[in-house]
N, C-alpha and C positions, 0 to 999 in steps of 0.2 A: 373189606376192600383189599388191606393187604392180601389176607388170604389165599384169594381169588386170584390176584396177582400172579403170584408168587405162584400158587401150582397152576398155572397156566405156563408161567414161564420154564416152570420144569419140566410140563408134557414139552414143551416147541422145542426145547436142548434135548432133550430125551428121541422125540425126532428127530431132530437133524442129526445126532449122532446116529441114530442109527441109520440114514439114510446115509452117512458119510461111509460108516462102516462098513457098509455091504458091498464086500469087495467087486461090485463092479462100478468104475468111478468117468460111468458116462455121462455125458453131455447134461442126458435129461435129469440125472440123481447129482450135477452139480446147482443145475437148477432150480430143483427142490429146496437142497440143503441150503442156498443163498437166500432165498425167499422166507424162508422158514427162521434165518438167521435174523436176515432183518425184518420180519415180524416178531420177533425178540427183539429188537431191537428198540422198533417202535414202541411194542407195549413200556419198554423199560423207560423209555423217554418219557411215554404218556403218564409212568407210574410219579414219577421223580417230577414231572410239571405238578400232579395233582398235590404232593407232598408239600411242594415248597408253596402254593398255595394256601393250603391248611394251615401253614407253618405260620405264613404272614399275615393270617385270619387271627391266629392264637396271639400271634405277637400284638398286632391291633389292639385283641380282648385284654392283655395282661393290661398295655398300657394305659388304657382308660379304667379298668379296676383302679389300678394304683393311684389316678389321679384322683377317681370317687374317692378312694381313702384320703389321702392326704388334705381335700376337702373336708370328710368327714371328720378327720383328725384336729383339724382347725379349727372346727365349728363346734367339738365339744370341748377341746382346750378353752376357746371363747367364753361358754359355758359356765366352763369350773372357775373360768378368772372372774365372771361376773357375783357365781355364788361364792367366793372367796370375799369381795371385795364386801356382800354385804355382811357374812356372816364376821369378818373384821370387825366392820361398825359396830354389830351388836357388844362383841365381845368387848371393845372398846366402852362401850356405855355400863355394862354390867360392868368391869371392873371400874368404874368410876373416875378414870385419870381426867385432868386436864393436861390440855398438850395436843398434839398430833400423834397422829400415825400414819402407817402406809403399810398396805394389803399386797401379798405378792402370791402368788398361786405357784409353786413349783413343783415343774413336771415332771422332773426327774423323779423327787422325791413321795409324788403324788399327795403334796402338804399344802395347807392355807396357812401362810404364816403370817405374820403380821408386826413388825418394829414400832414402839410405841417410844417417842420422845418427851420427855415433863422436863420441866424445870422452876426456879426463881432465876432471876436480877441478882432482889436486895435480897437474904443474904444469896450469892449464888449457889446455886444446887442443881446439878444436872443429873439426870438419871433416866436410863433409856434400858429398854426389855426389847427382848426378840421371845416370839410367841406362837405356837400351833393355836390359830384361833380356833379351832372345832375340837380337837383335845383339851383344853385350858395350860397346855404345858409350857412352863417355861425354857424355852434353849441358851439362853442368856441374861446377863444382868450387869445394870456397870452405873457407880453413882461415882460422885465428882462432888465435895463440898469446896468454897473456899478456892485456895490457889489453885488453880489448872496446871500448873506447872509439878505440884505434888504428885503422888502416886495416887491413883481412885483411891477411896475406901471400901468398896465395893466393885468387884468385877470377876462376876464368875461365870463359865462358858461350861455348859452342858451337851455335849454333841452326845445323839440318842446309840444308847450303844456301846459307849465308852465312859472312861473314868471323867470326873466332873476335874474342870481344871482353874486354876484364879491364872489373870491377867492383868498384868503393870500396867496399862494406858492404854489409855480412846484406840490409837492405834490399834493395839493386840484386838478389841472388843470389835472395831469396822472389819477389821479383817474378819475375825471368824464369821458375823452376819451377813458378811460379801459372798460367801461360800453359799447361803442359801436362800438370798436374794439375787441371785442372779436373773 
């Protein structure tokens, strides 16, 4: 299409100069070259309507592509949080705790993790893991006997990647599981 165009509008400039050119600059050879001119003209107009058409055709097409994606995108997120939440359970029941947990699927990280809460009363004993439930890997760990006011006796944070680190209290421990429970 362009093509076509385009050497069309070369031949019509290509005539009217030469019709401009030829040194006789009568009446009837202004005529020519003005009609010839604005047949140039028009095709140019005709060419830049059809463009901007095409243009707002494509823009249409991007924008409902993008919204099938972000459909799509939501509907397998949905997906992964659904298989996250049972493969959690499993893993919950295979290690044996009593206690709760809760399943998080993050997508950043494309992980099923899982925080697992236990504890006692009498004596108290808190003790809570953060978990890849489809890995089996531990990311965290934090136990509490006795005064809550003490230091854990237990509180070590694993971020994958890095060097393994200990942490002084519940605080330091929420904090780093916040990071991948968001």
């Amino acid at each position: 299409m362009r093509v076509r165009v385009d050497g069309a509008l070369a031949s019509l400039f290509l005539a009217a100069g030469r019709v401009y050119d030829a040194r006789h600059y009568g009446e009837k050879n202004m005529k020519v070259a003005l009609a010839v001119l604005l047949a140039a003209a028009l095709a140019l107009t005709w060419a830049l309507v059809t463009e901007t058409t095409e243009n707002g055709q494509l823009h249409r097409q991007v924008t409902e592509l993008t919204a099938k994606l972000g459909d799509k995108t939501a509907r397998d997120n949905l997906e992964l949080k659904e298989k996250c939440a049972l493969q959690a359970e499993r893993m919950f029941r295979i290690l044996g705790f009593d206690g709760s947990y809760v399943s998080h699927y993050n997508s950043t990280l494309n992980k099923c993790l899982m925080t697992v809460d236990t504890g006692t009363v009498r004596p108290l004993r808190i003790t809570k893991f953060l978990y890849d439930a489809y890995e089996r890997r531990e990311y965290a760990s934090y136990q509490q006997t006795g005064n809550v006011q003490n230091p854990p006796e237990d509180c070590n944070l694993k971020p994958p990647g890095e060097k393994p680190m200990y942490c002084n209290s519940s605080q330091e421990y929420e904090a780093f599981i916040a990071r991948y429970m968001d």
